[in-house]
SERO-4910 file (N, C-alpha, C, O; in steps of 0.05 Angstrom, whole numbers):
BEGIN
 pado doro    nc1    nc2    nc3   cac1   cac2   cac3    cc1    cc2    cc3    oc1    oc2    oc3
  Unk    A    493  -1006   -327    476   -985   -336    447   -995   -338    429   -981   -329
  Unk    A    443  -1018   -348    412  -1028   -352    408  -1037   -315    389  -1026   -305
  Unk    A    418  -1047   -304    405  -1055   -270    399  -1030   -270    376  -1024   -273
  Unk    A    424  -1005   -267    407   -982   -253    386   -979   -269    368   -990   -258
  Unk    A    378   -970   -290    348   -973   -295    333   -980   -289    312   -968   -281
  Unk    A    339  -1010   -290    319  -1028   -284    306  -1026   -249    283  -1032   -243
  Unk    A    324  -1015   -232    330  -1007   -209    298   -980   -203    277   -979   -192
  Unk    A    322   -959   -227    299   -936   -222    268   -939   -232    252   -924   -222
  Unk    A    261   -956   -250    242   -961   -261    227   -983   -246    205   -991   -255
  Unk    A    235   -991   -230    225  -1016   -201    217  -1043   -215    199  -1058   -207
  Unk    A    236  -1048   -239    233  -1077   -256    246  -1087   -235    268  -1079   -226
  Unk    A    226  -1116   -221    240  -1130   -221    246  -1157   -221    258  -1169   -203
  Unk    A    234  -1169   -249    239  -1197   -260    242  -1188   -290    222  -1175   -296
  Unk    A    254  -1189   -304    263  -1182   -324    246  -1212   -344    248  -1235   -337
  Unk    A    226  -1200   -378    225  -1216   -385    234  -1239   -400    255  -1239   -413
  Unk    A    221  -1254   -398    234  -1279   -420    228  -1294   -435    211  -1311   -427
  Unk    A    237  -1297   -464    224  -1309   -475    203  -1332   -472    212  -1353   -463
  Unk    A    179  -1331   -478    158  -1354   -467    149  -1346   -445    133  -1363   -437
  Unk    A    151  -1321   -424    129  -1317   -406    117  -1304   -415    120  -1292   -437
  Unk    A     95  -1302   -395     65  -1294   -400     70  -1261   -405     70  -1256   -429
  Unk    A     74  -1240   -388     89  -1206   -406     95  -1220   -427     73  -1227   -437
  Unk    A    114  -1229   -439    127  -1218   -468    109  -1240   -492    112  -1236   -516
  Unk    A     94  -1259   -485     75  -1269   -500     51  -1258   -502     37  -1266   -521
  Unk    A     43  -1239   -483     23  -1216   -488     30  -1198   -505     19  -1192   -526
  Unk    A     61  -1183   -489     65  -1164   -506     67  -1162   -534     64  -1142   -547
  Unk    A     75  -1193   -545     81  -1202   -576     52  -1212   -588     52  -1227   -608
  Unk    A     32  -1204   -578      2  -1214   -582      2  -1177   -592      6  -1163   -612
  Unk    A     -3  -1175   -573    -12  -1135   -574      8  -1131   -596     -6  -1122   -615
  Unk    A     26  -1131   -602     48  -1120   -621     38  -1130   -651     36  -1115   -671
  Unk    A     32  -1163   -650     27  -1166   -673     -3  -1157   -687     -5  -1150   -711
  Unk    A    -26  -1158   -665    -51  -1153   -674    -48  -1123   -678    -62  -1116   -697
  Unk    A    -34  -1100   -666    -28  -1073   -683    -14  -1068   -700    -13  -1044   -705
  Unk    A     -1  -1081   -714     12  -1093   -741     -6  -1103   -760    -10  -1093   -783
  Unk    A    -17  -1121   -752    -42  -1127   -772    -67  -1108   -767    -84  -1111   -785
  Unk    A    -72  -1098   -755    -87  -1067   -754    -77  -1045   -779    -89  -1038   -799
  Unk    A    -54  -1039   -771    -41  -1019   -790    -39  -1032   -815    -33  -1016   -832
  Unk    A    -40  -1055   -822    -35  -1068   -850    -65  -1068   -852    -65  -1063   -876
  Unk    A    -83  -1069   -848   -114  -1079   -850   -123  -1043   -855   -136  -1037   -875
  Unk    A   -115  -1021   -838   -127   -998   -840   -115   -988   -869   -127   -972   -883
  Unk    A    -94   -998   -877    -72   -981   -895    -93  -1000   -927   -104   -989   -946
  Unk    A    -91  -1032   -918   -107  -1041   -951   -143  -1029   -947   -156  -1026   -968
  Unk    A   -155  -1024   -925   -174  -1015   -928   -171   -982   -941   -193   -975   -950
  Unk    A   -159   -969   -942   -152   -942   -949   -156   -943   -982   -170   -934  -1000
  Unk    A   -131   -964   -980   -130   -972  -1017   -151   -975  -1036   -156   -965  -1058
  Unk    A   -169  -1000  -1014   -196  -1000  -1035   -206   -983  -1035   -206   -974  -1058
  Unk    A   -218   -969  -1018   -232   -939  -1018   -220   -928  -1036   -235   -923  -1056
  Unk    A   -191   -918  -1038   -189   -901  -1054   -187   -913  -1085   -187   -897  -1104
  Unk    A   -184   -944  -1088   -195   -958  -1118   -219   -948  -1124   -224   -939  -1147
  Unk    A   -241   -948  -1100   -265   -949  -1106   -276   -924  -1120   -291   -923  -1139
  Unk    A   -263   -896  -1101   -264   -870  -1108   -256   -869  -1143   -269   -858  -1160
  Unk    A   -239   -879  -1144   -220   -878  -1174   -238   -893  -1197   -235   -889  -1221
  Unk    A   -252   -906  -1188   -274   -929  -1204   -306   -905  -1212   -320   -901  -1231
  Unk    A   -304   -898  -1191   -324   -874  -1191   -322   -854  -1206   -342   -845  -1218
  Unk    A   -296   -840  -1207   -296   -821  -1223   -296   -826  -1254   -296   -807  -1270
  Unk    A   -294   -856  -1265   -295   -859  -1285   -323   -857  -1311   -321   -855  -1336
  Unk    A   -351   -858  -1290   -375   -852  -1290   -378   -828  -1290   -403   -824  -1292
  Unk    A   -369   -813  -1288   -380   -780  -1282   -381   -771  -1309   -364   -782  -1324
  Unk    A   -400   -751  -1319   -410   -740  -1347   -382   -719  -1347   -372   -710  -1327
  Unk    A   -374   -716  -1374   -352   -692  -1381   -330   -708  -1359   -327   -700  -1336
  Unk    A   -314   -734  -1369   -292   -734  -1363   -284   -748  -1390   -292   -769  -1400
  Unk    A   -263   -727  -1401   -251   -732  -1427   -237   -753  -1427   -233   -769  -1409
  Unk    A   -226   -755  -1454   -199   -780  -1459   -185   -775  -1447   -182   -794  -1431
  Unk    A   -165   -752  -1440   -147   -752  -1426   -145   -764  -1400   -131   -783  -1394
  Unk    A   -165   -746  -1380   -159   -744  -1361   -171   -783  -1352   -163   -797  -1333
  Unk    A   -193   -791  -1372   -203   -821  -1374   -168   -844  -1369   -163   -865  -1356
  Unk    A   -150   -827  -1387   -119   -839  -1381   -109   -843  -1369    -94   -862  -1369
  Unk    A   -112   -824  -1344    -98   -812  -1329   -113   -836  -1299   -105   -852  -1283
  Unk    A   -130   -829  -1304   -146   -851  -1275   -148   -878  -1280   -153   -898  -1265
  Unk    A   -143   -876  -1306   -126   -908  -1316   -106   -919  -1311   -103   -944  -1311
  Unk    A    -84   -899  -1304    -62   -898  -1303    -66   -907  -1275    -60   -930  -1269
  Unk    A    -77   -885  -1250    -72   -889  -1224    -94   -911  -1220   -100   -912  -1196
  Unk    A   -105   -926  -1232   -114   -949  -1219    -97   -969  -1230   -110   -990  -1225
  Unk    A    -85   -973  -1237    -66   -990  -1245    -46   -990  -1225    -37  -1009  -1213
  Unk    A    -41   -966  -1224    -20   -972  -1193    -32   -982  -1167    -23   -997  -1150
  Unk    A    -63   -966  -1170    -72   -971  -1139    -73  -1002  -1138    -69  -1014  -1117
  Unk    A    -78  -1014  -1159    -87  -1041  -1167    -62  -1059  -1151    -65  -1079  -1137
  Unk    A    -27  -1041  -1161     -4  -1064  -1143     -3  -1054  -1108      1  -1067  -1088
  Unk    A     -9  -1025  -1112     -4  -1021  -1086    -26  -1040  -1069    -16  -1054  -1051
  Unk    A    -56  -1042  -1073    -72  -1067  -1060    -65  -1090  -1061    -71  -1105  -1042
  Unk    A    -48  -1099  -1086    -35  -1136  -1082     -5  -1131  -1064     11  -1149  -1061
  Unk    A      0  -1107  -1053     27  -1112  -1042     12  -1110  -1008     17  -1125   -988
  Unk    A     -5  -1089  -1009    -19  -1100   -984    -33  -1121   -984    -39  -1131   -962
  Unk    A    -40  -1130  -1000    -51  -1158   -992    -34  -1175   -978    -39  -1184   -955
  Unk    A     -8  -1180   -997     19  -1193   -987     16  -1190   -953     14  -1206   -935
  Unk    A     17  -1160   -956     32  -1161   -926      3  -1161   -898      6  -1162   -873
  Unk    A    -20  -1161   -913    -43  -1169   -895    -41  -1196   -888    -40  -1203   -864
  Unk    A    -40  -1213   -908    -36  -1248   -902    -19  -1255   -891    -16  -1278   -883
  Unk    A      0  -1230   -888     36  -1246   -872     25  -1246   -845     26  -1265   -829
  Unk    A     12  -1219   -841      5  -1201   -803    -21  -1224   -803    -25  -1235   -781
  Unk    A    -31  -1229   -815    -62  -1240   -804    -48  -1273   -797    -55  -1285   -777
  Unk    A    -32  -1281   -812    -26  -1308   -815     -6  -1310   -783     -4  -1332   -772
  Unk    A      7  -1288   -773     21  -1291   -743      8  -1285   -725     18  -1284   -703
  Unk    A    -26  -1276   -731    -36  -1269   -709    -49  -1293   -697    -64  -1308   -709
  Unk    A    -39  -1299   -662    -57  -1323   -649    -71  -1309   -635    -63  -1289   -623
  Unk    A   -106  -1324   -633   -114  -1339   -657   -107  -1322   -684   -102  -1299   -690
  Unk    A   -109  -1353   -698   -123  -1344   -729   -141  -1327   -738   -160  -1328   -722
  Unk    A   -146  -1313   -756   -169  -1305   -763   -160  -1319   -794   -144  -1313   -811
  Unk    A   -189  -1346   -790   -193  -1360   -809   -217  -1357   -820   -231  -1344   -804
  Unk    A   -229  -1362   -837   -261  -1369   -850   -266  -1346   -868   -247  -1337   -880
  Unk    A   -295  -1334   -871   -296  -1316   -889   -276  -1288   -881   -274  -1275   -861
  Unk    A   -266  -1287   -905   -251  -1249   -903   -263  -1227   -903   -263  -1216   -925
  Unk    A   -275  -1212   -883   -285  -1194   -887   -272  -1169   -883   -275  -1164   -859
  Unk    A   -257  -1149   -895   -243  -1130   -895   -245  -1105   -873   -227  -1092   -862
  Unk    A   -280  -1104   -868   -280  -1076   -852   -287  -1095   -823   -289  -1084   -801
  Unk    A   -291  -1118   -825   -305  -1134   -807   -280  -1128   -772   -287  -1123   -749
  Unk    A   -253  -1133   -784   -233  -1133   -770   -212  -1108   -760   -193  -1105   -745
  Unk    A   -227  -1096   -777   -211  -1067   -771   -213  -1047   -745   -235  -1045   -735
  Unk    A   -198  -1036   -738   -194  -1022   -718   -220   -998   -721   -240  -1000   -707
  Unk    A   -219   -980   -737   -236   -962   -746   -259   -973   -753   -249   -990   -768
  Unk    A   -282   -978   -753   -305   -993   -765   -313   -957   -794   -322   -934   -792
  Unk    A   -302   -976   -816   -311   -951   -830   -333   -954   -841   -335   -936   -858
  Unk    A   -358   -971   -842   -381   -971   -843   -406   -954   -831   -428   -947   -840
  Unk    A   -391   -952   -809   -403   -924   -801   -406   -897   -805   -422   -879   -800
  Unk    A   -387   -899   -817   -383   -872   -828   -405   -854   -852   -418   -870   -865
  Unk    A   -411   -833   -856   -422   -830   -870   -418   -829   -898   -436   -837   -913
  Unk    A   -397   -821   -906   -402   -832   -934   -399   -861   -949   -399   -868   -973
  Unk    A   -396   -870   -930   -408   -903   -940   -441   -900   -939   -453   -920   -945
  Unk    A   -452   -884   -935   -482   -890   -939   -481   -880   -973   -467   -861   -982
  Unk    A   -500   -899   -988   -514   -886  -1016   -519   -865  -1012   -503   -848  -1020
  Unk    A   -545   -857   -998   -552   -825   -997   -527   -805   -987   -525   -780   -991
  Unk    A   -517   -813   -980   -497   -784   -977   -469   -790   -997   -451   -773   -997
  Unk    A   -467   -809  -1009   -456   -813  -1035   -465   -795  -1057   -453   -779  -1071
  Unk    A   -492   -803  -1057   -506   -792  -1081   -509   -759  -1072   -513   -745  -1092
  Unk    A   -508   -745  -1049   -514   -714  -1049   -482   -707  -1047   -477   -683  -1049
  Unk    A   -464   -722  -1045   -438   -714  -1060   -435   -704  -1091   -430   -682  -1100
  Unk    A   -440   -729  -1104   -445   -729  -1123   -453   -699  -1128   -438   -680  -1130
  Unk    A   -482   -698  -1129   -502   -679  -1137   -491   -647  -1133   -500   -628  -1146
  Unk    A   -468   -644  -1110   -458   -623  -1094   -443   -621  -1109   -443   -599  -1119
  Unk    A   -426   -636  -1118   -398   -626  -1146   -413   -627  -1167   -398   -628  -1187
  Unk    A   -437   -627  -1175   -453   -628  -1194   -453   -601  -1197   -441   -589  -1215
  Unk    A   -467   -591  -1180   -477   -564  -1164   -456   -545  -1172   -462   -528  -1189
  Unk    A   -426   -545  -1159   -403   -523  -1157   -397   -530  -1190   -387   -512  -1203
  Unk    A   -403   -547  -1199   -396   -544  -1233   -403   -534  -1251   -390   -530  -1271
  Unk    A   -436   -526  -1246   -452   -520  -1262   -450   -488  -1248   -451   -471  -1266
  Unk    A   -448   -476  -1222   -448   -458  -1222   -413   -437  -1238   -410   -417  -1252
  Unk    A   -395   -456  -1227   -378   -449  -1241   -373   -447  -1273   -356   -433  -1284
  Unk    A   -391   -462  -1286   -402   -461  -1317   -416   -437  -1325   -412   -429  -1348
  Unk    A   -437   -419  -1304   -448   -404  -1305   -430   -375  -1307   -432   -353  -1316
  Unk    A   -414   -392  -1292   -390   -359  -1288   -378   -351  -1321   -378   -330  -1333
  Unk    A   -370   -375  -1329   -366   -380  -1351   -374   -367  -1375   -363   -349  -1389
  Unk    A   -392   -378  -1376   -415   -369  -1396   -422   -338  -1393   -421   -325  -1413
  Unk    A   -428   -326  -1367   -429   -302  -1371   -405   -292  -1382   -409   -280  -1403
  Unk    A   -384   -291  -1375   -361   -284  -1382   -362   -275  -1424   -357   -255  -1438
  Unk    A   -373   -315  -1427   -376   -314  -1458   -395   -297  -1474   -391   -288  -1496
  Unk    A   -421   -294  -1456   -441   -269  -1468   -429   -243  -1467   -427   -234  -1489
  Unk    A   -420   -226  -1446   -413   -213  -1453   -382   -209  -1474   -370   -187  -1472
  Unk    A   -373   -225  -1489   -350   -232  -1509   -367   -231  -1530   -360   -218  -1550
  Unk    A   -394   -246  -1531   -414   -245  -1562   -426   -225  -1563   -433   -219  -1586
  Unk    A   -436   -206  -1542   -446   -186  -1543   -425   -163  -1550   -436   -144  -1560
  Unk    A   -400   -160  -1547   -382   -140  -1558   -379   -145  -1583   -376   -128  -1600
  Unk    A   -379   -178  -1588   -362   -182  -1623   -383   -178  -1640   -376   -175  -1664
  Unk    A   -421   -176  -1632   -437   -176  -1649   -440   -148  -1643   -445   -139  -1666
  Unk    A   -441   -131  -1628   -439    -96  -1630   -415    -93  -1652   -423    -94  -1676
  Unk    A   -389    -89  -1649   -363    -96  -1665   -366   -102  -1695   -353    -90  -1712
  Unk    A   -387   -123  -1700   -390   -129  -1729   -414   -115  -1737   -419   -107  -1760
  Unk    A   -428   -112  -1716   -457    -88  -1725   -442    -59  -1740   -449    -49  -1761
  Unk    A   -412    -48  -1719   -408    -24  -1726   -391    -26  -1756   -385     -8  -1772
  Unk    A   -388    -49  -1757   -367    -59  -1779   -377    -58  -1807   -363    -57  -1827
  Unk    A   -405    -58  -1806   -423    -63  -1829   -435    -39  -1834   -442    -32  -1856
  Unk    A   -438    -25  -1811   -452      3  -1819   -431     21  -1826   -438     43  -1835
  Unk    A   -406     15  -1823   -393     26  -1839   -380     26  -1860   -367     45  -1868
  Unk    A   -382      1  -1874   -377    -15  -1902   -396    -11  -1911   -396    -15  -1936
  Unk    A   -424     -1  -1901   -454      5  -1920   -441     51  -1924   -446     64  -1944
  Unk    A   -433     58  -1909   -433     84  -1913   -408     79  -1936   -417     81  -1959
  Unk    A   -390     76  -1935   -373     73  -1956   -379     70  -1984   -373     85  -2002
  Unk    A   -397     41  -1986   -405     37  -2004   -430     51  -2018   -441     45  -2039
  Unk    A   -435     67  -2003   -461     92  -2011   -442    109  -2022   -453    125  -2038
  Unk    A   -418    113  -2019   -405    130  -2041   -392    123  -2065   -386    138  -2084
  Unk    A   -389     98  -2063   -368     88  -2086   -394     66  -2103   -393     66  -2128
  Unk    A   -417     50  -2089   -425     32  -2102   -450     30  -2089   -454     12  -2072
  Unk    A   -474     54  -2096   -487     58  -2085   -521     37  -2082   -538     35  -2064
  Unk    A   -519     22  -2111   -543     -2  -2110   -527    -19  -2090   -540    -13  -2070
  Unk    A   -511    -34  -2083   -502    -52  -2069   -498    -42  -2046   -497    -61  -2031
  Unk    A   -495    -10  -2028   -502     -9  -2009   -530     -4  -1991   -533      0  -1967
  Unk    A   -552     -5  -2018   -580     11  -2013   -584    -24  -2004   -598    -30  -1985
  Unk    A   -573    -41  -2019   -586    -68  -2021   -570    -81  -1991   -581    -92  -1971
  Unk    A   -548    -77  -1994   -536    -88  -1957   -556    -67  -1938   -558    -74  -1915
  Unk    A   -568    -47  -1945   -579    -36  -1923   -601    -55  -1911   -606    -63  -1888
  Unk    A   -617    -60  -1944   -643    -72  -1941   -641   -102  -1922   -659   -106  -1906
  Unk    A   -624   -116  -1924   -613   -137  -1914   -613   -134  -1893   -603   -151  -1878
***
């Protein structure tokens, strides 16, 4: 069954361990292994980093302060388990990649390029969820004026009619809530 294949597929030296095919192919295999381990702990920090960030933002309560506590603590093993498995893939790749570590230096994706690794478009993020918050506050708030504007009509009508009452039963103390 494998000759005919090998047949229809027009193999014909089959490899072996230590030639040049399958010592390529085990080059290419391992440096996309250590790619996908390198794209996966670069992911991590970013998203530490994101998680580090939100801790800075104005109006984030105790709770939810817990809560991104919580998930950086995990993100914290999930980055030492990729680390693990970065040093295993980097440590079988020939060559070495020895000397300084630079994280985005080696990566498949160059995410430096990208734009929100720039400050300025960090910072008009920022400013943009700044933006949808405050307008969404606005929605708010109107919502709440018109609620103070019914309950202070409501207690307006509430009083003018505890002053007519009291013009019949207790009439200095309603001349005097009038004056008030």
């Amino acid at each position: 069954m494998a000759s005919h294949l090998e047949i229809q597929l027009g193999i014909d030296k089959q490899w072996e361990i230590g030639s040049e095919p399958y010592n390529h192919f085990c080059q290419e295999a391992s440096l996309l292994k250590y790619c996908t381990v390198l794209d996966e702990l670069k992911w991590l920090v970013v998203m530490h980093l994101f998680e580090l960030s939100k801790l800075s933002l104005s109006g984030t309560g105790y709770k939810l302060r817990q809560q991104i506590g919580k998930a950086l603590q995990r993100c914290s093993e999930a980055i030492c388990n990729a680390l693990n498995q970065y040093n295993t893939q980097a440590a079988a790749l020939i060559p070495l990649f020895l000397g300084k570590f630079d994280l985005l230096h080696h990566s498949c994706s160059d995410v430096r390029t990208s734009d929100w690794t720039k400050p300025a478009y960090r910072e008009a993020m920022v400013k943009y969820f700044k933006i949808q918050r405050a307008h969404e506050e606005i929605q708010r708030l109107n919502i709440e004026i018109r609620r103070l504007c019914t309950a202070i009509h409501d207690k307006e009508l509430k009083v003018n009619a505890t002053i007519n009452t009291l013009l019949i039963s207790d009439r200095p103390v309603a001349l005097e809530l009038q004056y008030q």
